[in-house]
DRENPA-3360 file (N, C-alpha, C; in nm, 2 decimals, always signed):
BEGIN
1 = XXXXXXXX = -0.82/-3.54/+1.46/-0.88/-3.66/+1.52/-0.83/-3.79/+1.45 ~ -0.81/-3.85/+1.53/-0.71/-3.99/+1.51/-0.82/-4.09/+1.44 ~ -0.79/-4.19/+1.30/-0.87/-4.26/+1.28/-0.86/-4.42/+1.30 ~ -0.89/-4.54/+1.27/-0.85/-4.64/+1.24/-0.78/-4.61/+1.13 ~ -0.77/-4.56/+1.00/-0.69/-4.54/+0.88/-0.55/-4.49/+0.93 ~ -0.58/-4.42/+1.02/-0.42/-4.34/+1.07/-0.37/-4.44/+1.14 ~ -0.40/-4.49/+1.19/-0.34/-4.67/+1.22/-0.29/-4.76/+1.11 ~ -0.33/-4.79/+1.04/-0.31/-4.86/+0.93/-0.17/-4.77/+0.82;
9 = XXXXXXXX = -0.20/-4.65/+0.85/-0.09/-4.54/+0.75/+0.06/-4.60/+0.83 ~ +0.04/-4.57/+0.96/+0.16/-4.59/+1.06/+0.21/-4.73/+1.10 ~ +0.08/-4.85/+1.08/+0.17/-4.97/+1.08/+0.25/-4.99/+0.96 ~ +0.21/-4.95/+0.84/+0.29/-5.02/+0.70/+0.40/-4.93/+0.67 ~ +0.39/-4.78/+0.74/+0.52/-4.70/+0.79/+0.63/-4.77/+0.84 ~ +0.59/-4.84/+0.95/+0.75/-4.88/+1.09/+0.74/-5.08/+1.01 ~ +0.62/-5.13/+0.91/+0.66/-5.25/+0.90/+0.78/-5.24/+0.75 ~ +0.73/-5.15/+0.68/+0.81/-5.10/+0.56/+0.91/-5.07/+0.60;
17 = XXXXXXXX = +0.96/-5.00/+0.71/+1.10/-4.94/+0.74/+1.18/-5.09/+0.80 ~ +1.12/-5.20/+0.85/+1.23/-5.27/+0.88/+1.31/-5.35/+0.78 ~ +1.27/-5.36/+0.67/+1.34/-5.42/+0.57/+1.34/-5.33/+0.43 ~ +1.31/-5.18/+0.46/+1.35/-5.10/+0.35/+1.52/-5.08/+0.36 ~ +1.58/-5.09/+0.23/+1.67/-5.05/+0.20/+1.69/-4.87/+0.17 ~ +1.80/-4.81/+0.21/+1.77/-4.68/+0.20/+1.80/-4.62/+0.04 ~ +1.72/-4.51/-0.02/+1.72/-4.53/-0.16/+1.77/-4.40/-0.21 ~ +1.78/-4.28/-0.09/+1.80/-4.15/-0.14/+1.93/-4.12/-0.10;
25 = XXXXXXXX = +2.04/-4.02/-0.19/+2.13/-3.98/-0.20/+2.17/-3.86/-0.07 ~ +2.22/-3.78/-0.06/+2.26/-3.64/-0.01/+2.25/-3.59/-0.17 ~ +2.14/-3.46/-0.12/+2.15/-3.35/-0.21/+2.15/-3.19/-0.19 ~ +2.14/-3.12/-0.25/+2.15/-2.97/-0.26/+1.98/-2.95/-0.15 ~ +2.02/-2.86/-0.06/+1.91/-2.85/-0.01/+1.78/-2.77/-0.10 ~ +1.68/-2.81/-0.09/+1.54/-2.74/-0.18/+1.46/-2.71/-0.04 ~ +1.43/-2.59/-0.10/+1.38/-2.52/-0.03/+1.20/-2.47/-0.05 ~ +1.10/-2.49/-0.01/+0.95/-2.51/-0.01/+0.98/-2.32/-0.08;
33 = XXXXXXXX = +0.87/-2.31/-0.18/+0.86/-2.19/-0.23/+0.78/-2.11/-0.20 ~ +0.81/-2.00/-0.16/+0.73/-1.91/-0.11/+0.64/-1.92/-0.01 ~ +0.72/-2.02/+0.09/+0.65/-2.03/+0.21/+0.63/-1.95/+0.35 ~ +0.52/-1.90/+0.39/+0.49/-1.84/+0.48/+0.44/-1.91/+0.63 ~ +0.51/-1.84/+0.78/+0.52/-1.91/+0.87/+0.36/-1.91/+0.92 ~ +0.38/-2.07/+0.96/+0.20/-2.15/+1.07/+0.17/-2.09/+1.17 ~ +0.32/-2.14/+1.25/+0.29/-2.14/+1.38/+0.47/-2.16/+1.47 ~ +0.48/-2.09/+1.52/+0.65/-2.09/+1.61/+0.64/-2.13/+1.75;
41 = XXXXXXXX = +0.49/-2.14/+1.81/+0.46/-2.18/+1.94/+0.49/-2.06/+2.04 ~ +0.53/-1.94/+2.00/+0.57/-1.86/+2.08/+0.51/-1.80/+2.24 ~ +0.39/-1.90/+2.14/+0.26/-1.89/+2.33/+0.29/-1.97/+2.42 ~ +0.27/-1.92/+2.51/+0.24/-1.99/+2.61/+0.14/-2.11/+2.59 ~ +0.01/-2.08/+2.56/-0.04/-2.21/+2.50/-0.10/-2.21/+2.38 ~ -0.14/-2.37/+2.34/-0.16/-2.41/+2.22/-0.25/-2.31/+2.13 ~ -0.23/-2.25/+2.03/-0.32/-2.16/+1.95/-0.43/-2.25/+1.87 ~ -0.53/-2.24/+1.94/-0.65/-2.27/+1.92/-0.71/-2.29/+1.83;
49 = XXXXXXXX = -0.73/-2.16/+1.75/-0.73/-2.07/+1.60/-0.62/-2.17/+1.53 ~ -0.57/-2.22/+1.50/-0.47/-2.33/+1.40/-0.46/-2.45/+1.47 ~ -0.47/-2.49/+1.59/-0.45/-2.64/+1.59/-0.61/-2.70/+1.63 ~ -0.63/-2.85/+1.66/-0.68/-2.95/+1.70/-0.61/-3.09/+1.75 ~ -0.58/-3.06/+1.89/-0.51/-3.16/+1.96/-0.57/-3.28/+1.97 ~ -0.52/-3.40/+1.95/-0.60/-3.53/+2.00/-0.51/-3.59/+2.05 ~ -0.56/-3.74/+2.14/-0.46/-3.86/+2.18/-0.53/-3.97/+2.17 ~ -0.54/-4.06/+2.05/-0.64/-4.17/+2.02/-0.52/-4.28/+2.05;
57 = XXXXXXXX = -0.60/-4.41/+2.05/-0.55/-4.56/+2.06/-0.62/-4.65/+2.08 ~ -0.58/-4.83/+2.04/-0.67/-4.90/+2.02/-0.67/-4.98/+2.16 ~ -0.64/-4.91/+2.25/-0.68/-5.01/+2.41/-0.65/-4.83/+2.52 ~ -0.65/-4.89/+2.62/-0.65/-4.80/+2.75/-0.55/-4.70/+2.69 ~ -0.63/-4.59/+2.72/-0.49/-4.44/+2.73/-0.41/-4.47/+2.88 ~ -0.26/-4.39/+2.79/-0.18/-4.40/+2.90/-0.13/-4.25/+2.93 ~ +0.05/-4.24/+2.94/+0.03/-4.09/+2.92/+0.06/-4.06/+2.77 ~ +0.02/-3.93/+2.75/+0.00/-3.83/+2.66/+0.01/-3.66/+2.70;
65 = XXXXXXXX = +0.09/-3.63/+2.61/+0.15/-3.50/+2.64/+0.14/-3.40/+2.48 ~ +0.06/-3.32/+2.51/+0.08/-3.23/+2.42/+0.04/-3.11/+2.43 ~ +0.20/-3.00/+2.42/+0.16/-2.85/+2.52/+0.32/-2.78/+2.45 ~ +0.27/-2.69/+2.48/+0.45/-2.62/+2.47/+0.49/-2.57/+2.56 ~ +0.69/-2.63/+2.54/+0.76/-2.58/+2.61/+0.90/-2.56/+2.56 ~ +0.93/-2.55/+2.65/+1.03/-2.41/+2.61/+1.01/-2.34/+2.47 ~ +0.89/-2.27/+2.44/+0.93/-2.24/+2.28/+0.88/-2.32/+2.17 ~ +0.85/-2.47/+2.20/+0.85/-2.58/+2.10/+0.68/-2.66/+2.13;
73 = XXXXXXXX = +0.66/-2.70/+2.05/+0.53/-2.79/+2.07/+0.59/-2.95/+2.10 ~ +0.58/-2.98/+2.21/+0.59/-3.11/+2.29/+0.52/-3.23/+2.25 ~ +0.53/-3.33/+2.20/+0.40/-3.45/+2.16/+0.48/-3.57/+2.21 ~ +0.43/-3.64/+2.30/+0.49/-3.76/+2.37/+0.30/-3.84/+2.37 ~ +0.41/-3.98/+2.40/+0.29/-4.06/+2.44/+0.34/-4.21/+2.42 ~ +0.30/-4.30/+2.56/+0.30/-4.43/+2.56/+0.19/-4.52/+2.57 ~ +0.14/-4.60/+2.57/+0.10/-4.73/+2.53/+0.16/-4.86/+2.57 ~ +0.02/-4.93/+2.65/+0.10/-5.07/+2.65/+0.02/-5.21/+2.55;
81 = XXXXXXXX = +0.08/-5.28/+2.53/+0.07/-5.37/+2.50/-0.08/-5.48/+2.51 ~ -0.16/-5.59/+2.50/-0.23/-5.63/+2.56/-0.15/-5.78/+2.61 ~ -0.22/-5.83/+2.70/-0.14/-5.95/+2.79/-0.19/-6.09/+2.73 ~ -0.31/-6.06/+2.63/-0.39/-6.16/+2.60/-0.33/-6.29/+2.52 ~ -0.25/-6.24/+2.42/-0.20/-6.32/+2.31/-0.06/-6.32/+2.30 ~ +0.02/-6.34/+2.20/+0.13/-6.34/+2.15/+0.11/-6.30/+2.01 ~ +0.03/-6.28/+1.96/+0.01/-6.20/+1.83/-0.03/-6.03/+1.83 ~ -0.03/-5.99/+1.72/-0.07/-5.85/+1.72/+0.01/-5.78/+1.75;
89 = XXXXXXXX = -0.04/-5.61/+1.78/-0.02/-5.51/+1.87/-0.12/-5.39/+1.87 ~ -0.07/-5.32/+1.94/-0.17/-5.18/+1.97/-0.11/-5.06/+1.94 ~ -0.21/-4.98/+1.88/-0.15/-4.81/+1.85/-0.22/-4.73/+1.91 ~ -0.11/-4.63/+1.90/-0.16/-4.53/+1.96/-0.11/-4.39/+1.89 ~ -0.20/-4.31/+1.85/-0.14/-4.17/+1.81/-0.14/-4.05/+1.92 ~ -0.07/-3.98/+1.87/-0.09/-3.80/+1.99/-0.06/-3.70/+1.89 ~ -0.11/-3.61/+1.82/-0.07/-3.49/+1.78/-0.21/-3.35/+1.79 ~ -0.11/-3.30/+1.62/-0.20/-3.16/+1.59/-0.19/-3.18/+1.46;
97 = XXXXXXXX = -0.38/-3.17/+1.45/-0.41/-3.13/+1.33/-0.42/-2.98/+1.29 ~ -0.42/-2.96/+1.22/-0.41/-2.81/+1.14/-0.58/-2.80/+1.15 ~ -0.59/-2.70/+1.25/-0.77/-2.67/+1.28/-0.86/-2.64/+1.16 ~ -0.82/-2.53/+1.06/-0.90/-2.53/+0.94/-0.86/-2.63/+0.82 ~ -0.92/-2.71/+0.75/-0.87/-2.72/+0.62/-0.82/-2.63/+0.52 ~ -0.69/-2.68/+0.48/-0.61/-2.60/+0.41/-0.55/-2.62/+0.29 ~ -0.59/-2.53/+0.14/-0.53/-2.57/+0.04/-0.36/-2.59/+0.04 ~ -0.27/-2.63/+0.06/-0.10/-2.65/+0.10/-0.03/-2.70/-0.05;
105 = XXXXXXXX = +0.07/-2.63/-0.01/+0.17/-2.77/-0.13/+0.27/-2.77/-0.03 ~ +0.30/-2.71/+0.05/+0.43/-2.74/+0.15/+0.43/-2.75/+0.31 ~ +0.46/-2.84/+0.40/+0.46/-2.84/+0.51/+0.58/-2.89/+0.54 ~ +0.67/-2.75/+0.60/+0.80/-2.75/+0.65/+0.82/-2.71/+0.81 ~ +0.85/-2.84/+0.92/+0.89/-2.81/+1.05/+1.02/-2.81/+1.09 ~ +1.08/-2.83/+1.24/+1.19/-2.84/+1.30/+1.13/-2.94/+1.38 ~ +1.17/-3.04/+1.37/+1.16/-3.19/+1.45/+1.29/-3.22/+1.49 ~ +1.28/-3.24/+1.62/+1.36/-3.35/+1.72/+1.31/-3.45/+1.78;
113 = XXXXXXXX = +1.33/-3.60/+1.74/+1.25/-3.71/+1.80/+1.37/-3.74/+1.96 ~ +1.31/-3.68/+2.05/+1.37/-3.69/+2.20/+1.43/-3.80/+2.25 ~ +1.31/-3.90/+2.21/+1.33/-4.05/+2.26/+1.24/-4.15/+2.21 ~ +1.27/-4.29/+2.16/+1.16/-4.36/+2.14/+1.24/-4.46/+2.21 ~ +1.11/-4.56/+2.35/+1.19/-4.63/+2.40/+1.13/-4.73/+2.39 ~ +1.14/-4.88/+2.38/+1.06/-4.96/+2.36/+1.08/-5.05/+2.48 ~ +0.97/-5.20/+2.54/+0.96/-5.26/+2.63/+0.91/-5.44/+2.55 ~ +1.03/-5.49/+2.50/+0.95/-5.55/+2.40/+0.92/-5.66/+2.43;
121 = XXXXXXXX = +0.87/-5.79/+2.34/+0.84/-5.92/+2.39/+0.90/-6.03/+2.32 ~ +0.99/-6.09/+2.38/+1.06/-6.24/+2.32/+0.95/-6.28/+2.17 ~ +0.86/-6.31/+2.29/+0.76/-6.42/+2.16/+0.66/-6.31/+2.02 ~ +0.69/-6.20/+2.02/+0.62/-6.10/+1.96/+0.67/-5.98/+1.95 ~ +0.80/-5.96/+1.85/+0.88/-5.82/+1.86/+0.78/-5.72/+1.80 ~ +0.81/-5.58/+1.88/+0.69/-5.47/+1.88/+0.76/-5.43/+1.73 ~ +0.65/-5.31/+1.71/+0.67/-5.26/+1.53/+0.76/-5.10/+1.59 ~ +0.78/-5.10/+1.71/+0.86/-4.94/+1.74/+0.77/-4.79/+1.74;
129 = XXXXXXXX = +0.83/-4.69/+1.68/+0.72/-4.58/+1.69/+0.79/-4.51/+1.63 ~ +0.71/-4.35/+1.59/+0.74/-4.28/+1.51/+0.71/-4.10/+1.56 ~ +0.74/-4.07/+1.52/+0.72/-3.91/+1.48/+0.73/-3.87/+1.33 ~ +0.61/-3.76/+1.30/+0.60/-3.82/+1.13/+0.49/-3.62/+1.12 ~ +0.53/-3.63/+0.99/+0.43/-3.47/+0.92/+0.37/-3.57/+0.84 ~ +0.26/-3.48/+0.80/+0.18/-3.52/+0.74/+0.05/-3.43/+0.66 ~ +0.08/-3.43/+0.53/+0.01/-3.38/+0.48/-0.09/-3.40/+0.35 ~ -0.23/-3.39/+0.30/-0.28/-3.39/+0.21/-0.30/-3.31/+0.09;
137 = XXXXXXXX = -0.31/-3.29/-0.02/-0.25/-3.20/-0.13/-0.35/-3.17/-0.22 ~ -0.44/-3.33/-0.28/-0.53/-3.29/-0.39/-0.60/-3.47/-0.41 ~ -0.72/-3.42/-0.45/-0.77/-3.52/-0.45/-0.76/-3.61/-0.62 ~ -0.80/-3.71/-0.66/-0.84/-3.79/-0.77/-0.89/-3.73/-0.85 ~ -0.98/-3.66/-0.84/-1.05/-3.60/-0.93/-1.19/-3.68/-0.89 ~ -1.23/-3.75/-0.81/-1.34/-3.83/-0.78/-1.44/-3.74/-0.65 ~ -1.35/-3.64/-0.61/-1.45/-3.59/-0.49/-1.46/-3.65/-0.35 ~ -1.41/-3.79/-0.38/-1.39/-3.86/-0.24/-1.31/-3.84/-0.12;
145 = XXXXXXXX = -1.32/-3.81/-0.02/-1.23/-3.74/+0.04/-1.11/-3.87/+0.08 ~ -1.21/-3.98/+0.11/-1.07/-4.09/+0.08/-1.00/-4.11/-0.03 ~ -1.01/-4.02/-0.13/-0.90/-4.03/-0.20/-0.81/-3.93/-0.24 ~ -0.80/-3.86/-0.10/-0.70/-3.71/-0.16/-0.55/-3.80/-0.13 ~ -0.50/-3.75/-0.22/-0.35/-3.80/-0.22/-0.26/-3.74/-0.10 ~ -0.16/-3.81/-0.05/-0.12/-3.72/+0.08/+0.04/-3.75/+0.06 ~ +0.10/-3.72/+0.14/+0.25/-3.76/+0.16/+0.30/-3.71/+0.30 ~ +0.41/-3.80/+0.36/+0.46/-3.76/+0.49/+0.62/-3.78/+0.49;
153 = XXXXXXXX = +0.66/-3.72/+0.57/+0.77/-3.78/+0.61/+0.79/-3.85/+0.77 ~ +0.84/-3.94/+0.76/+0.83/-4.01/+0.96/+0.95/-4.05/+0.99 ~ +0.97/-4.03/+1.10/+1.08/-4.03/+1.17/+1.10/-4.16/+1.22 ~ +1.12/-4.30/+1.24/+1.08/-4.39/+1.31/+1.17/-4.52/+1.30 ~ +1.19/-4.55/+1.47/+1.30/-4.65/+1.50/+1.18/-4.79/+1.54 ~ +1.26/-4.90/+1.50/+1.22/-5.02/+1.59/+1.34/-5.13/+1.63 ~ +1.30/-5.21/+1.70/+1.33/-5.29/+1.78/+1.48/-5.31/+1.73 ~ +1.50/-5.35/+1.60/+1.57/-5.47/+1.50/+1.70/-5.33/+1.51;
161 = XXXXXXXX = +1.62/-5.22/+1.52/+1.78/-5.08/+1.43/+1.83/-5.10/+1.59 ~ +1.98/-5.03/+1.52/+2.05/-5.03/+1.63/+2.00/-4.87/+1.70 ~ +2.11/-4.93/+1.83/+2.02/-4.81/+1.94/+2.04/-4.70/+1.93 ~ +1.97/-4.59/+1.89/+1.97/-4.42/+1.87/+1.94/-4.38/+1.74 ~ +1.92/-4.55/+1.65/+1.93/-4.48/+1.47/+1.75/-4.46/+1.49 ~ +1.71/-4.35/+1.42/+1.60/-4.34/+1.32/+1.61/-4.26/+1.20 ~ +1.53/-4.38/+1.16/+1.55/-4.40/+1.03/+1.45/-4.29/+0.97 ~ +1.47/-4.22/+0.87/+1.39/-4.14/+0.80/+1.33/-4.14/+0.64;
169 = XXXXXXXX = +1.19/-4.19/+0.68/+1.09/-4.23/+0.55/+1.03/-4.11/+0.51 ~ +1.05/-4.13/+0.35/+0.92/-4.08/+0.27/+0.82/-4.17/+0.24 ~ +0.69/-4.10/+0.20/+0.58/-4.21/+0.22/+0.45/-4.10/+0.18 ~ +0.43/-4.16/+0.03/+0.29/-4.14/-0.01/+0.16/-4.23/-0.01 ~ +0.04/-4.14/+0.00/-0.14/-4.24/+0.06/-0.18/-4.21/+0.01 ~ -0.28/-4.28/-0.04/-0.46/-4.26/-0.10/-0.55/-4.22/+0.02 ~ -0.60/-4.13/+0.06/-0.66/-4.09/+0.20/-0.51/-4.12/+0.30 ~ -0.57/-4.23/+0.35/-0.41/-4.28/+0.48/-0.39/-4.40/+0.46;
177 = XXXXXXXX = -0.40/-4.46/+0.33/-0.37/-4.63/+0.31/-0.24/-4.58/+0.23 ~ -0.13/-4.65/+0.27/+0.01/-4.61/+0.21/-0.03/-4.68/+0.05 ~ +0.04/-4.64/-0.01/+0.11/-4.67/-0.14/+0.26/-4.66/-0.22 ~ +0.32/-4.58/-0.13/+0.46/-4.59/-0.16/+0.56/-4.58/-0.06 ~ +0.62/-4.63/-0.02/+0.74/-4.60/+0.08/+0.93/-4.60/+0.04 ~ +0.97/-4.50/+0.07/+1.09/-4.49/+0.03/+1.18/-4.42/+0.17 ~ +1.31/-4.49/+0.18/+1.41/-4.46/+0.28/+1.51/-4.34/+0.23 ~ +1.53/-4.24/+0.34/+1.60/-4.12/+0.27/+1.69/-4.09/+0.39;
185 = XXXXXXXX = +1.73/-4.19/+0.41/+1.86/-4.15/+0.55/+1.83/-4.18/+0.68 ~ +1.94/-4.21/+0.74/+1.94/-4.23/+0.90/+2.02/-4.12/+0.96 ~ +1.92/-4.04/+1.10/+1.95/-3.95/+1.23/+1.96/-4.02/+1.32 ~ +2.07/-3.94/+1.44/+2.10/-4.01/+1.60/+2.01/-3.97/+1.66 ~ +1.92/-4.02/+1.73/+1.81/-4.00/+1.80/+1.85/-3.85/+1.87 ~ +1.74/-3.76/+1.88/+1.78/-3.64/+1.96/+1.88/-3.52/+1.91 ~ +1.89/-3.55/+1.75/+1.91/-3.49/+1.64/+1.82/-3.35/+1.62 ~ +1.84/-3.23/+1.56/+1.74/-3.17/+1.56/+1.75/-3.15/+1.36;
193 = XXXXXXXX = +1.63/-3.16/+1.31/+1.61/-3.11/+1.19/+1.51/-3.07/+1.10 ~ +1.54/-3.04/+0.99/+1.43/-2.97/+0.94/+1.40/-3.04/+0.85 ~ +1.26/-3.09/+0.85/+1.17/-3.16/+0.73/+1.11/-3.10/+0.64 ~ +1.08/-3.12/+0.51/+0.98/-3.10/+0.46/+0.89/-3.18/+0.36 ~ +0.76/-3.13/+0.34/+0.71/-3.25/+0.28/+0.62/-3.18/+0.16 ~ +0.66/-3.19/+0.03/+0.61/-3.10/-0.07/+0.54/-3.14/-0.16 ~ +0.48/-3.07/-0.26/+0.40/-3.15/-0.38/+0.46/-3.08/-0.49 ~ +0.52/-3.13/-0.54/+0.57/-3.04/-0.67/+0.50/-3.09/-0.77;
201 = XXXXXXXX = +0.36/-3.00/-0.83/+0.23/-3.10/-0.92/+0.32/-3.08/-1.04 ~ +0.42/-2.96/-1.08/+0.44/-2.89/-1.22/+0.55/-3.08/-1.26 ~ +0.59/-3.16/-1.16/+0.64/-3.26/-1.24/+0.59/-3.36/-1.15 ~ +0.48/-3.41/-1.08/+0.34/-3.43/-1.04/+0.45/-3.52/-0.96 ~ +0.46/-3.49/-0.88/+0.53/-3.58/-0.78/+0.59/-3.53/-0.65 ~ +0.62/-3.58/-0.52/+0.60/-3.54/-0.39/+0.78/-3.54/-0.31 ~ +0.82/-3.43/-0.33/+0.97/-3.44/-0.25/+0.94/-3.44/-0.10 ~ +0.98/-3.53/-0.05/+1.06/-3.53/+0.12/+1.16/-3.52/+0.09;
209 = XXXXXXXX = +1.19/-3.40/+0.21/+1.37/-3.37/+0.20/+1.39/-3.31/+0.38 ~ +1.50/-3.37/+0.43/+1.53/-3.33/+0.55/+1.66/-3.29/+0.57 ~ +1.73/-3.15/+0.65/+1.87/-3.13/+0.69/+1.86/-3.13/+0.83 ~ +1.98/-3.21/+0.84/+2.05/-3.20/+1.00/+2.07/-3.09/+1.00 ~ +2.03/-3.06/+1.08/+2.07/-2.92/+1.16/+2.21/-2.87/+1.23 ~ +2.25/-2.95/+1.29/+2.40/-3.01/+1.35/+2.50/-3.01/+1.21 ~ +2.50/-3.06/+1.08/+2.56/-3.09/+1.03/+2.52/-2.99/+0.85 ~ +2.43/-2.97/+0.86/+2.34/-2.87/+0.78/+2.39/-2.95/+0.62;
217 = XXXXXXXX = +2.36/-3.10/+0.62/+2.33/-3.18/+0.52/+2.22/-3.20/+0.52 ~ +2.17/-3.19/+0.36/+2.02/-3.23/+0.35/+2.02/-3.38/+0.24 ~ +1.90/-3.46/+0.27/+1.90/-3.56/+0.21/+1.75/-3.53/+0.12 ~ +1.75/-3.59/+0.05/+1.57/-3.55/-0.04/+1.54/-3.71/-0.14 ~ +1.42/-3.69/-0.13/+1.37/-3.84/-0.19/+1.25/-3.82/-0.32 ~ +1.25/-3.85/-0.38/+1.09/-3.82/-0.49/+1.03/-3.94/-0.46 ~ +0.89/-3.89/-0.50/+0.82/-3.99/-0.52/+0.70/-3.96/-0.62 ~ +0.71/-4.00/-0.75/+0.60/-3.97/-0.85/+0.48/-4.04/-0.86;
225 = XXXXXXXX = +0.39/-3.97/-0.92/+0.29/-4.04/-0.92/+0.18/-3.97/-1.06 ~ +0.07/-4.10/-1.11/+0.02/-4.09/-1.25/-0.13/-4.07/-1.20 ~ -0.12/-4.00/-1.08/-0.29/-3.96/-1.05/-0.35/-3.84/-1.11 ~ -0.47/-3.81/-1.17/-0.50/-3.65/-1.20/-0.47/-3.55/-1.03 ~ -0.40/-3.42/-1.13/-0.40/-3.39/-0.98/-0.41/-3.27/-0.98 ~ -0.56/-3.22/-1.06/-0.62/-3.11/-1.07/-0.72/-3.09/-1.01 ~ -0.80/-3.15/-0.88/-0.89/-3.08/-0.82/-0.84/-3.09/-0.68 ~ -0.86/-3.00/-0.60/-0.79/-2.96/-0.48/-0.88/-3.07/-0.35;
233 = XXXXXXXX = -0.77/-3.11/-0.31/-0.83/-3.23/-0.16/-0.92/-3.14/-0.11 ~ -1.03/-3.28/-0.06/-1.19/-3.25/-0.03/-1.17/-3.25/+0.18 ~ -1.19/-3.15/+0.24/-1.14/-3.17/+0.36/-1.04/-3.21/+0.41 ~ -0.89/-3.14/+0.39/-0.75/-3.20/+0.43/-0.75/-3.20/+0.55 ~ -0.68/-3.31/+0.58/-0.62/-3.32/+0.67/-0.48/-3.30/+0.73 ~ -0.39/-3.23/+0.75/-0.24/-3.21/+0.79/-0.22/-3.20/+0.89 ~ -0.08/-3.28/+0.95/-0.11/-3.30/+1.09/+0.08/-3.29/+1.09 ~ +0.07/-3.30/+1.26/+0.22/-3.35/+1.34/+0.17/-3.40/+1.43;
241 = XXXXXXXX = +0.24/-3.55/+1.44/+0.19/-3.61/+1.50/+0.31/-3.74/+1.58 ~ +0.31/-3.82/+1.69/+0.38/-3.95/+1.72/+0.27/-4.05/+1.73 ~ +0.30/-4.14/+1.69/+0.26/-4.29/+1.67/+0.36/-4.41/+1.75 ~ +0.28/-4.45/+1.84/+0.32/-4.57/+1.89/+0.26/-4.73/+1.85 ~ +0.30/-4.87/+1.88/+0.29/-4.98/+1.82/+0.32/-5.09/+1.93 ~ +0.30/-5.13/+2.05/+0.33/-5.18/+2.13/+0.26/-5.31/+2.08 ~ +0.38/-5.44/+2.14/+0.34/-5.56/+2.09/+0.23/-5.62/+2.21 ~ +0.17/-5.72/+2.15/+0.06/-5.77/+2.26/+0.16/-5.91/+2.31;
249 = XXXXXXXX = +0.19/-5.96/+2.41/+0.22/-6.03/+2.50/+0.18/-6.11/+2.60 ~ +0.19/-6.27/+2.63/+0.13/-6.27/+2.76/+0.28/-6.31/+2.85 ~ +0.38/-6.29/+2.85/+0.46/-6.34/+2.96/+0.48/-6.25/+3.03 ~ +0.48/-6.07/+2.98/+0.52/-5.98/+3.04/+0.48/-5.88/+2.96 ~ +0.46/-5.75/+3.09/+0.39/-5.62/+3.05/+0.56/-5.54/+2.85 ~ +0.47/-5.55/+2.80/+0.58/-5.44/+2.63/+0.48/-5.28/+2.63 ~ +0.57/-5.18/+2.59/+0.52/-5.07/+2.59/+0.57/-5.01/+2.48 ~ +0.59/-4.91/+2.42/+0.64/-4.80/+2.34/+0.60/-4.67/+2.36;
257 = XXXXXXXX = +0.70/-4.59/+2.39/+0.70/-4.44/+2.41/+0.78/-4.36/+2.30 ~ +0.70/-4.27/+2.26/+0.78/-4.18/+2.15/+0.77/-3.99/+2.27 ~ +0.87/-3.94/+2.24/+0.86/-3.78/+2.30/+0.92/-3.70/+2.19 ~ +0.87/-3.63/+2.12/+0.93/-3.54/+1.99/+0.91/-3.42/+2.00 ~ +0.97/-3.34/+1.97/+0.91/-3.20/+1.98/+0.90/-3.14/+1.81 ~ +0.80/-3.03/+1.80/+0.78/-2.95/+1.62/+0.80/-2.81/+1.65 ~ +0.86/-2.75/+1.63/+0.87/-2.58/+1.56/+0.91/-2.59/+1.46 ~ +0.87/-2.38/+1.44/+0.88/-2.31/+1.34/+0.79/-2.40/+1.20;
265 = XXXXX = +0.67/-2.41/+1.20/+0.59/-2.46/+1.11/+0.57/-2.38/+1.02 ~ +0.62/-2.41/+0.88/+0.60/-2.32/+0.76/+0.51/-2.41/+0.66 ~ +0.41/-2.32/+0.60/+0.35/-2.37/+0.47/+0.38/-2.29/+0.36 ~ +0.34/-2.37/+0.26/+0.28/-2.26/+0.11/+0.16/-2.31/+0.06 ~ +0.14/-2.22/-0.02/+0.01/-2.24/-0.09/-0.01/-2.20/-0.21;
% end
């Protein structure tokens, strides 16, 4: 279930990405340890028993799609803009939460972001959209569930990148308020690859690492951190999810649509 904080994770996501510089190298691919498979979608429909579907946003739902097909779990969704102002914008999320809470250190998918297409506005350029994993790992040591430490990886183009790049962020949170963001490479839209998003506590710090699939180069990024990170997150949350950002406008209707697909979901624990 989509929050106002999951808004806030995803704006400083796509506003971070337009003036991050990219920071990660090509490396040896790393591979999540001793991970065992979630979910392959092999059903016909959504497995009940492991997900929790939602489609939240901060004005009128539009469409939203989340179902499988061919094989793959489908998550689309657009959003428009409001007409009122020339400031702002509006979000909107669509995914799957992971139905039970789950102790994890690793969440590894197959993502292909389909399309993100944007409808933008002269007087107020939109912030774009994303497709993004996401997972929670361990808390502060405080018990607060806003403060379990999380990390994602997101997939996410706007207005400003040129047409077909998305751009691929790592990105660690306190609950879902960012606190670090780092650039680990640019994909041609409709690329298929494999992410993952890990906690390696033994040198307390969080690798995103993703290979093209097409080209079977992996890129990987750290991100450390001086939190205690001995008591295990209080209610996790892990998700797959798209995020849209459409600008508010009064000369003319702006929208954003993201369509991504996830298989072969692997964890560890």
């Amino acid at each position: 279930m989509a929050t106002p904080k999951m808004k806030a994770f995803g704006f400083a996501v796509i506003v971070i990405a337009a003036v991050l510089a990219l920071q990660a190298a090509p490396s040896p691919n790393r591979s999540a340890p001793s991970a065992t498979l979630y979910d392959n979608f092999s059903q016909s429909l959504i497995n009940d028993a492991l997900w929790t579907t939602y489609c939240s946003s901060t004005t009128r739902s539009e469409e939203c799609v989340i179902d499988i097909e061919s094989g793959k779990l489908r998550v689309a969704r657009r959003i428009s803009g409001l007409r009122t102002s020339n400031t702002g914008y509006q979000w909107s999320g669509a995914g799957a939460n992971f139905a039970n809470p789950l102790a994890i250190k690793s969440i590894t998918a197959d993502v292909t972001v389909r399309n993100i297409v944007e409808k933008s506005c002269a007087a107020n350029p939109e912030l774009g959209g994303n497709a993004s994993i996401f997972g929670m790992f361990f808390n502060d040591g405080s018990g607060n569930p806003n403060n379990n430490l999380g990390a994602s990886l997101v997939l996410g183009h706007i207005s400003t990148d040129p047409k077909s790049q998305i751009d691929v962020l790592g990105q660690m949170s306190l609950g879902y308020t960012p606190l670090q963001t780092i650039g680990i490479g640019t994909v041609t839209m409709g690329t298929p690859i494999t992410a993952t998003v890990q906690w390696d506590q033994p040198n307390h710090q969080f690798v995103l690492s993703w290979t093209n699939d097409v080209t079977h180069q992996t890129t990987s990024g750290n991100i450390p951190y001086t939190y205690s990170d001995t008591t295990p997150a209080v209610n996790p949350n892990n998700t797959v999810s798209v995020n849209v950002f459409p600008a508010n406008c009064t000369a003319s209707d702006t929208w954003v649509a993201v369509d991504s697909t996830f298989d072969n979901v692997y964890i560890s624990q």
